[in-house]
C-alpha positions in Angstrom: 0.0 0.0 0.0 1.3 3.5 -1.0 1.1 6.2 1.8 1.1 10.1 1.5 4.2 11.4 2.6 3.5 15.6 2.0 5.8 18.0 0.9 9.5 17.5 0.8 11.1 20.2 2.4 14.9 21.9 2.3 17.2 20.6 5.1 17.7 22.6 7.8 20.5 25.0 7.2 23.2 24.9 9.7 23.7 28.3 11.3 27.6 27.6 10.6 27.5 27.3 7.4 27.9 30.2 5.0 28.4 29.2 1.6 30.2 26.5 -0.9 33.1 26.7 -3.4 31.5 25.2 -6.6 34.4 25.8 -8.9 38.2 27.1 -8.8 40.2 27.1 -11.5 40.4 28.9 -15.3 38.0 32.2 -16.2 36.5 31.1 -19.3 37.3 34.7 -20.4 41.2 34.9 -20.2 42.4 31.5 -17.9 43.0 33.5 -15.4 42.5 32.1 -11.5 39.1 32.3 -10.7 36.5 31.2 -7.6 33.1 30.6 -7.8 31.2 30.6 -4.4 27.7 29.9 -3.6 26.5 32.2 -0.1 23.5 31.0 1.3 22.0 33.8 2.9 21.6 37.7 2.1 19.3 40.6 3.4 19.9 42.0 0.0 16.1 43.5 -0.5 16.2 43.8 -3.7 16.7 40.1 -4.9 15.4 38.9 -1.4 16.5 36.1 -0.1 18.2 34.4 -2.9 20.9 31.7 -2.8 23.8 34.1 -4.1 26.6 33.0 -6.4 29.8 35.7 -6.3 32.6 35.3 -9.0 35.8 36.8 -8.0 39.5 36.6 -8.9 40.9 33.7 -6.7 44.5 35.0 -6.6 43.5 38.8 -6.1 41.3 41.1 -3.6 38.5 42.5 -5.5 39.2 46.1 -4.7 42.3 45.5 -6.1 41.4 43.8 -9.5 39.3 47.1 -10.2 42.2 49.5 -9.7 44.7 47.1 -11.9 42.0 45.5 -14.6 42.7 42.4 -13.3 38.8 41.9 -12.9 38.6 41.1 -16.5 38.9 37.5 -15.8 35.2 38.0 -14.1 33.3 41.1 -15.8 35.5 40.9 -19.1 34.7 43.6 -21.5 31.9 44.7 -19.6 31.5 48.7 -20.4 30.4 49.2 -17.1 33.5 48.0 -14.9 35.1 50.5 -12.4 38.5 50.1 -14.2 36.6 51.8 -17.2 35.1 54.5 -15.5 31.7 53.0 -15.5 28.8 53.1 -13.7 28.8 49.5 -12.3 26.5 49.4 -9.3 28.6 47.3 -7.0 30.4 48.3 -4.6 33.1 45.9 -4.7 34.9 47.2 -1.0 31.7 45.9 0.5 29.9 42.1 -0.2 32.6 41.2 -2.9 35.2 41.9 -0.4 33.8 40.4 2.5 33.4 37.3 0.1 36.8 37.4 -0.6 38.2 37.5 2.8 36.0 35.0 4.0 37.4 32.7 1.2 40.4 33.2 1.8 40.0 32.5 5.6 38.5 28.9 4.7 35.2 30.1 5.3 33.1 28.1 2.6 33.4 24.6 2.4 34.7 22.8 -1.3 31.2 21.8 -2.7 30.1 18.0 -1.9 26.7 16.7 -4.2 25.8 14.5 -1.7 26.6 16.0 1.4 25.6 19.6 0.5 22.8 19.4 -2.8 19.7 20.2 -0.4 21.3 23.3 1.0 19.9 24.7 -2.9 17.6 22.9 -3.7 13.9 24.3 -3.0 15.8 27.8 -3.0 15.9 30.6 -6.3 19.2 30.8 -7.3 21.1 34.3 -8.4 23.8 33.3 -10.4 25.7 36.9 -10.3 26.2 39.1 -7.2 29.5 39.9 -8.4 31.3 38.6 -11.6 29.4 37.5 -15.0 28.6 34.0 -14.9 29.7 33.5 -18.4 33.4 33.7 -16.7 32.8 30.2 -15.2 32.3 26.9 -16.8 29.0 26.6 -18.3 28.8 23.5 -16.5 29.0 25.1 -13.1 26.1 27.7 -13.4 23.9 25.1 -15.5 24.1 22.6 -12.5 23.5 25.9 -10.3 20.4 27.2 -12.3 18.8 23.6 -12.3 19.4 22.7 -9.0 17.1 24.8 -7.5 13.3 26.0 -8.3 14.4 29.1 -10.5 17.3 31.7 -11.3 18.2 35.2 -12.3 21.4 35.8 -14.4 22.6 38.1 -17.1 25.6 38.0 -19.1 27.3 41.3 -20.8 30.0 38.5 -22.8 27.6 37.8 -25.8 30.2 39.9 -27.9 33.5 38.0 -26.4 35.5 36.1 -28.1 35.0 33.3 -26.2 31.6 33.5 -25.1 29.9 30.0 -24.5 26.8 30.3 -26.7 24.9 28.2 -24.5 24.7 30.8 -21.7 21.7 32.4 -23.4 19.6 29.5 -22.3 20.5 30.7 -18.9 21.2 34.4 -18.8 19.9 37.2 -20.2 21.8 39.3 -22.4 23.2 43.0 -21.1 22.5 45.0 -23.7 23.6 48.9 -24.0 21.8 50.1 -26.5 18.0 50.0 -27.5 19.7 49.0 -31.4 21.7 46.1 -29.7 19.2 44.7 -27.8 17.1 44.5 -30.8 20.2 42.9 -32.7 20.2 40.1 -29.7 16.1 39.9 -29.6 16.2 39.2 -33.7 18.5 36.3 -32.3 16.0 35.0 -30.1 17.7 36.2 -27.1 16.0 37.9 -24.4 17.8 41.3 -23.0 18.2 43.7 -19.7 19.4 46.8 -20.4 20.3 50.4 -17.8 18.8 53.2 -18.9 18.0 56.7 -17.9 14.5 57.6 -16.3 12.6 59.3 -19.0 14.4 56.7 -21.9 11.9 55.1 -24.4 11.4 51.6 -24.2 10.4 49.5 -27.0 6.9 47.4 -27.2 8.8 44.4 -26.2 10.2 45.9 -23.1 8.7 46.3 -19.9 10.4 48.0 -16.9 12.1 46.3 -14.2 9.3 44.9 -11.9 11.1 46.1 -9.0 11.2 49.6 -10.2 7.5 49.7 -11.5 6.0 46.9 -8.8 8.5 47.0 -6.4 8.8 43.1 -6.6 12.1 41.4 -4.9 13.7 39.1 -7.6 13.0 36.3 -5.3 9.5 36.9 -5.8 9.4 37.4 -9.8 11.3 35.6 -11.2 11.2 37.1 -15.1 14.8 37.3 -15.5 16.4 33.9 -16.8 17.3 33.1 -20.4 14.7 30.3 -20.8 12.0 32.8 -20.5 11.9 32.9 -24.3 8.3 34.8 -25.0 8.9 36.9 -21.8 9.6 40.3 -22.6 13.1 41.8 -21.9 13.6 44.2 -19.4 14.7 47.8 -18.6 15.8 49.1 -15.4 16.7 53.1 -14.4 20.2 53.4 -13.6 21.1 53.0 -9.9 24.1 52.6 -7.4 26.7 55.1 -6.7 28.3 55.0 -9.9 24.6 56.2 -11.3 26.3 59.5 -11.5 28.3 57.7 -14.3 25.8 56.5 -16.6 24.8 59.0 -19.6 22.2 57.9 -22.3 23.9 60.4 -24.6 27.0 58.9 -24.5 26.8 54.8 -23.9 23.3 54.8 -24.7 22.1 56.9 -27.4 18.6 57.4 -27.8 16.5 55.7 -31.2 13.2 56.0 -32.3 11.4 53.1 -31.6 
């Protein structure tokens, strides 16, 4: 006789334990050392309470790698980096370093299937705090999308030279232009693109539900590549870099 057994539920999350190294080795940008670690808890309000995944220079403290470009083994040409002058909303002397310290202190355990898969599973997974996840295996974030009940992620490395095609199935693309994320939408891509407040936004756009609902990304959920007839997404410029950003300049406006 079969019996009901209810609702499987997440194991109990040690109060010890902070996080997991999924992946050291190569960026899949320049070979460069690179870490990828998985923190379990945030009182980021914005996402809300998202597993987080941070990818950071293994050899080199983040603060640092922004000052020398040595960050382009984990943002890669990314317009928006600090060592360009962009308008990058993180600050990297804050969560990224604390990430890094506590790395380097032996604070997250290596990452074990079968000891430590139901620490993500029945959580949303956010698979860039810090770093693009197109810097890591696409192994790595594929297990880390699909391990859980859903995923944010967004890539800017769709133009790199050695951009794994398959990330669009997971991230979306970060466009910086309303004429390239039409390029990447006539791909079949979906897009999230920074703009000024006042910008146009094309019929296929909607603006960031956290901006215009003030939904956490916990809660909505809209931005993963596998979306495919979702629309894309705009978002007004924000973080103290905001100051930064001009539409004139790395976003010029088109009729639409």
């Amino acid at each position: 006789m079969k019996r009901l057994v209810g609702i499987a539920t997440s194991k109990p999350t040690r109060k010890d334990l902070k996080g997991f190294v999924m992946y050291e080795g190569p960026s899949a940008l320049d070979a460069s050392p690179i870490v990828v670690i998985a923190t379990l808890e945030t009182n980021n309000r914005k996402t809300g309470n998202m597993v987080q995944v941070w990818i950071l220079r293994s050899d080199t403290n983040p603060v640092e790698a922004t000052k020398t470009g040595d960050d382009a083994a984990i943002c890669g040409t990314c317009p928006h980096r600090h060592f360009n002058g962009g308008a990058c909303y993180v600050n990297v002397g804050q969560a990224p370093n604390a990430i890094y310290k506590a790395y380097k202190r032996g604070r997250y355990e290596l990452f074990n299937k079968d000891q430590h898969e139901s620490y993500l599973q029945h959580r949303k997974i956010r698979l860039g705090a810090y770093g693009d996840p197109a810097a890591a295996p696409f192994e790595v974030m594929e297990y880390l999308a699909h391990i859980g009940i859903g995923w944010t992620g967004y890539t800017h490395q769709a133009k790199h030279k050695r951009f794994d095609e398959r990330f669009l199935s997971l991230c979306m693309v970060s466009a910086d232009s309303p004429k390239q994320a039409q390029k990447w939408q006539d791909k079949g891509a979906r897009t999230f693109r920074v703009a000024m407040v006042g910008d146009a936004m094309m019929d296929n756009e909607i603006e960031c539900l956290s901006d215009s609902k003030g939904l956490s990304c916990l809660d909505c959920g809209l931005c993963d590549g596998n979306k495919r007839k979702a629309s894309s997404v705009v978002i007004a410029v924000h973080g103290s870099k905001a100051s930064s950003f001009k539409t004139s300049t790395l976003i010029p406006l088109v009729n639409v």
